[in-house]
Structures are given as C-alpha cells and as structure tokens.
C-alpha positions in Angstrom: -34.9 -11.8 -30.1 -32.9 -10.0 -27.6 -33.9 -10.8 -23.2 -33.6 -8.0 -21.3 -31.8 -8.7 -18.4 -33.4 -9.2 -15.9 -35.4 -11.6 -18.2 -32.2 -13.4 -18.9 -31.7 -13.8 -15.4 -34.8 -15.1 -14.6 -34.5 -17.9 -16.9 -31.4 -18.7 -15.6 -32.8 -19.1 -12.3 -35.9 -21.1 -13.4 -33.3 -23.4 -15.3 -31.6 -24.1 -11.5 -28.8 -22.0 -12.7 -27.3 -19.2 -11.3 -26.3 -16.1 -13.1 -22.7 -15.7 -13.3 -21.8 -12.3 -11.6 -21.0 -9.3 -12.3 -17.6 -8.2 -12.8 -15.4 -6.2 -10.7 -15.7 -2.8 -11.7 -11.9 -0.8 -12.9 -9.9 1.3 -10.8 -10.1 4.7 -11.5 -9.1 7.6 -9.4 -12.6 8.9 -8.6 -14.2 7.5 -5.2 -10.2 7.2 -3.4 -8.4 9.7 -2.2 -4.7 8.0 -1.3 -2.6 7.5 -4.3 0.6 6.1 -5.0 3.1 7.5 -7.5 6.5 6.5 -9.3 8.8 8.9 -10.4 8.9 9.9 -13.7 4.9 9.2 -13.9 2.9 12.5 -14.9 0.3 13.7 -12.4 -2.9 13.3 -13.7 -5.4 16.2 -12.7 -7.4 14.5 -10.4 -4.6 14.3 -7.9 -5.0 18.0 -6.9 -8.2 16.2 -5.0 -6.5 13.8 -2.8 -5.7 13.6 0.4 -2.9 11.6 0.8 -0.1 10.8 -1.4 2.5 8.2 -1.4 6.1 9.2 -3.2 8.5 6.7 -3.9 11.8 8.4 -3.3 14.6 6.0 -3.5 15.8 2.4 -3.4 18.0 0.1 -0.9 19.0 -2.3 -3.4 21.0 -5.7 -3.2 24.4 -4.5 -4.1 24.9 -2.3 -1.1 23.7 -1.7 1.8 25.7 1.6 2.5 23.6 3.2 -0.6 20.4 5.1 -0.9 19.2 5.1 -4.4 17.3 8.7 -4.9 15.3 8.6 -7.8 13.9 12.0 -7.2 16.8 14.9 -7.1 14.4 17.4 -6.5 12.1 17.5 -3.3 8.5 18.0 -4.2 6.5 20.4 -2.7 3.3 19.4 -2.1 1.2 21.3 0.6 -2.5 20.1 -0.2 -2.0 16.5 0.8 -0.7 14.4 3.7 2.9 13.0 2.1 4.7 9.8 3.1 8.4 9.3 1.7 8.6 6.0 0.1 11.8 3.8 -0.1 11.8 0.2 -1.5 14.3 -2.2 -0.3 15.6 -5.0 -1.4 17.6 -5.5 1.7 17.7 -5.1 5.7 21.2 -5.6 6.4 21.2 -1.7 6.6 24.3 0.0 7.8 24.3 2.9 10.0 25.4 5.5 7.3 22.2 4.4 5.2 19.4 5.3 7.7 21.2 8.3 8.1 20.6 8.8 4.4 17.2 8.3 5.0 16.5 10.7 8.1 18.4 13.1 5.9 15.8 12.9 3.0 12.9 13.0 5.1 14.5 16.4 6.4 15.0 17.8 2.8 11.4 16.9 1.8 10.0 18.9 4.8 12.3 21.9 4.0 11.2 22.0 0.9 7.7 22.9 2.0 5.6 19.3 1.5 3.4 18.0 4.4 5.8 15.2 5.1 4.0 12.8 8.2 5.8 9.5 7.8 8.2 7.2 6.1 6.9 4.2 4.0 9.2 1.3 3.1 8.3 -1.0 0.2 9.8 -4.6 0.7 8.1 -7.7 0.2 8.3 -9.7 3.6 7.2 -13.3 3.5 5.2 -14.7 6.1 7.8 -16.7 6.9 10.2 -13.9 7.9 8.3 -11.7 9.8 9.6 -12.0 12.8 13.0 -11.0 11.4 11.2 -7.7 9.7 9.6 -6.9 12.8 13.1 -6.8 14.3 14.7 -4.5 11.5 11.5 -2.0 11.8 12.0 -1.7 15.6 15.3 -0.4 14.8 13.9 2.0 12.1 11.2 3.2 14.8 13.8 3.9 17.2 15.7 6.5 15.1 12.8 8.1 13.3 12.2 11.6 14.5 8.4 10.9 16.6 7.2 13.6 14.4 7.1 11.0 11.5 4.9 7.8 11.3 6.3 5.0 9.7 4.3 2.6 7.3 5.3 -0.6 5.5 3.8 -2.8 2.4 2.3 -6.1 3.2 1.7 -9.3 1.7 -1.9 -10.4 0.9 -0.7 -13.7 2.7 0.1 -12.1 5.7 -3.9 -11.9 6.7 -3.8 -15.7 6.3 -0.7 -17.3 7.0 1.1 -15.2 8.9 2.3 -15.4 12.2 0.3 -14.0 15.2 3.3 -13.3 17.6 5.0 -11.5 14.5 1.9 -9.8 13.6 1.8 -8.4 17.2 5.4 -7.2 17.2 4.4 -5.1 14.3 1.7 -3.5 15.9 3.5 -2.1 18.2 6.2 -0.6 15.5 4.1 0.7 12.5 1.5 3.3 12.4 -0.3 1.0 9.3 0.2 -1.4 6.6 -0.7 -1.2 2.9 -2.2 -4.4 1.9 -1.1 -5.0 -1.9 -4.0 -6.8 -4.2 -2.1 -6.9 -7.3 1.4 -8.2 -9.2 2.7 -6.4 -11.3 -0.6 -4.7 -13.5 -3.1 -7.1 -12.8 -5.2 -7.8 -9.4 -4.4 -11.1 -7.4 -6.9 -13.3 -8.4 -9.3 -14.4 -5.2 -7.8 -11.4 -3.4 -11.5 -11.2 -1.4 -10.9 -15.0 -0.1 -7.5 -12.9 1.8 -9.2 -9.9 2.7 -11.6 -11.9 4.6 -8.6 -12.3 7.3 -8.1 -9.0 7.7 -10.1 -8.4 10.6 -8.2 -10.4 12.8 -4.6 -8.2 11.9 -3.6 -6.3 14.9 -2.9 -2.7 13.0 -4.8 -0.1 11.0 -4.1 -1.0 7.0 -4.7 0.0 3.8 -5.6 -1.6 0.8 -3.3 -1.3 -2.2 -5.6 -1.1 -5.2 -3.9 -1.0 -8.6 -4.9 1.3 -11.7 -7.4 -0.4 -14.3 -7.1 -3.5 -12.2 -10.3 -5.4 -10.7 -11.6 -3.8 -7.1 -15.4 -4.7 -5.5 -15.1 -3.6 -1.6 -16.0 -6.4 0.6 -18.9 -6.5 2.2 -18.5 -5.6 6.3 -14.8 -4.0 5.4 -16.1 -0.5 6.3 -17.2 -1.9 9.4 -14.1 -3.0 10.3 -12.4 0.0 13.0 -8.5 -0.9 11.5 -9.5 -0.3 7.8 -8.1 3.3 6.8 -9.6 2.8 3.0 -7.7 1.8 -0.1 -4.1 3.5 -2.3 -4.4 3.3 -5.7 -1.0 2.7 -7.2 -0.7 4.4 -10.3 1.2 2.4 -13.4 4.1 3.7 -14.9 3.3 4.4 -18.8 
C-alpha cells in the first residue's frame, strides 16, 4: 500500500525524523529574463522575451596580450534587449593596442544597431588577488566611453572570503557583478551557504544560474536592495 504524502511525511515526523527536502527545482528559461549566450549556440525562442542579454564576443588569452580573440565576425543586432559585450580573459597584463581593440568592438556593435550599455569581462579572480583586479578594472573604467557600464564575473568565494578593502575598490569601478553558482554544467554544491554573504558585498550583483542545473532562491534575497536578479548561462550543445 502506497502513503500519500503528506502521510509519509507525517510518519516521518512522528518517528523523530525529519523529511528529507525537496529538491532544487531545474533551470529553465521561464521566470528570468537575463541570459547568457556563447557563440555558436542557437537561440532558443524564448529569448525574444528577455530583457537583457549577455554576448560573449572574444577572448584575451594567455599567449598574447596584444590579441583580441573575436569569436563573433558579425555584430548582432539586437534591439529588443539591453546588450552587454562580453570578453573572457585569461590575462591582465593588457597592452595598450588591446583595449583599443576592445573600445573598437563595442563601437562596431553599436553601429550595427544593438542596444549595446556596457562591457562584461569574464575572468576568474581569486580572493586572493583582488586587490590587483581592482587595479587593472580602474584602468578599464578610465578609458571606457561613460556611455557604457562595465560588469565583471565573480567568484562564489568572494561573498565569503574575500577582502573588504578590495571589495570596496570595486565598488567604486563596476556597475555590477555576476555571481557564478556553477562549474562547468553542474551547480556548486552548498552554493546557498555563499549566497548568505551576499548582503554584506558593497555592489549591485547578479546571480549566474546555469541551464538544467539546481537553483531555489534564498529566502530574504529579494529583499536585499543590491540584488538585480539572476543570468542564466545557456550550455553549449
């Protein structure tokens, strides 16, 4: 004989044992409306509904650090969402002729038509060199043309262990940070023990979320006046 439920659960309790809960539910598109997308990945429909969308354009990578990588030839055109030029780098060592590279593609992406309002750069900071990031994004900010906002990836340690003084430096250089949940196509495990910490980081963030992986919004998040809401980072198929 089959227990219903909430029969099942009552047992449990009457036994002194907790029912084990529920799990996460998936990530899907519906219910967010800032989306992250690699080249070469084919728009699903349901990104004509959002609202933002992050493009990753190119790639500083460790064998130069004269060389932008462009791994989109052709500028989209998108005019029914907020865009944000992504570049992932592997490097900071940049030399002037690079960030000119970079100014120059945020330039070809507005000509082309798309809602371009900031630059986004994808590199995976330990907490332990903060300080020295914060240093290379002040640089960044100070030759970005003021109509662009500039946003950066961040660490799920960096809510715990990183450092307050570096933490500060950033808020005064980026317009937000995307807090990344997941590695490679599976959520962090214990990523809501991080995201606890969140509350004390000096800058509006997002949360990275990642398709099909786990995602339960904390309770009191919403609350929380430097959340923006979460990016779903689509996988590559």
């Amino acid at each position: 004989m089959k227990l219903r439920p909430i029969a099942a659960a009552l047992l449990l309790v009457l036994a002194g044992r907790k029912p084990a809960p529920a799990p996460a539910p998936r990530v899907t598109l519906v219910g967010h409306d800032a989306v992250f997308l690699w080249p070469g990945v084919r728009p699903p429909p349901e990104l004509a509904q959002a609202k933002t969308l992050y493009l990753l354009d190119g790639e500083v990578r460790r064998d130069g650090n004269t060389r932008l990588t462009v791994l989109r030839p052709a500028a989209p055109r998108i005019t029914h969402a907020d865009v944000w030029l992504v570049i992932r780098l592997e490097r900071l060592d940049w030399q002037p002729e690079l960030t000119r590279k970079v100014m120059a593609e945020l330039e070809r992406w507005q000509g082309a038509g798309s809602r371009v309002v900031g630059l986004q750069l994808d590199f995976d900071a330990g907490t332990r060199g903060l300080d020295r990031y914060a240093a290379f994004l002040r640089d960044i900010r100070q030759q970005l043309p003021r109509r662009y906002r500039l946003s950066v990836t961040g660490l799920l340690d960096w809510s715990a262990h990183g450092d307050p003084a570096a933490l500060v430096k950033l808020a005064g250089t980026v317009d937000e940070v995307v807090i990344q949940t997941y590695q490679g196509r599976r959520t962090i495990p214990g990523y809501e023990t991080y995201l606890a910490g969140l509350s004390a980081l000096p800058f509006p963030y997002r949360i990275g979320v990642v398709e099909g992986g786990e995602w339960r919004e904390p309770a009191g998040l919403a609350r929380d006046l430097h959340y923006r809401g979460t990016v779903v980072f689509l996988l590559r198929r």
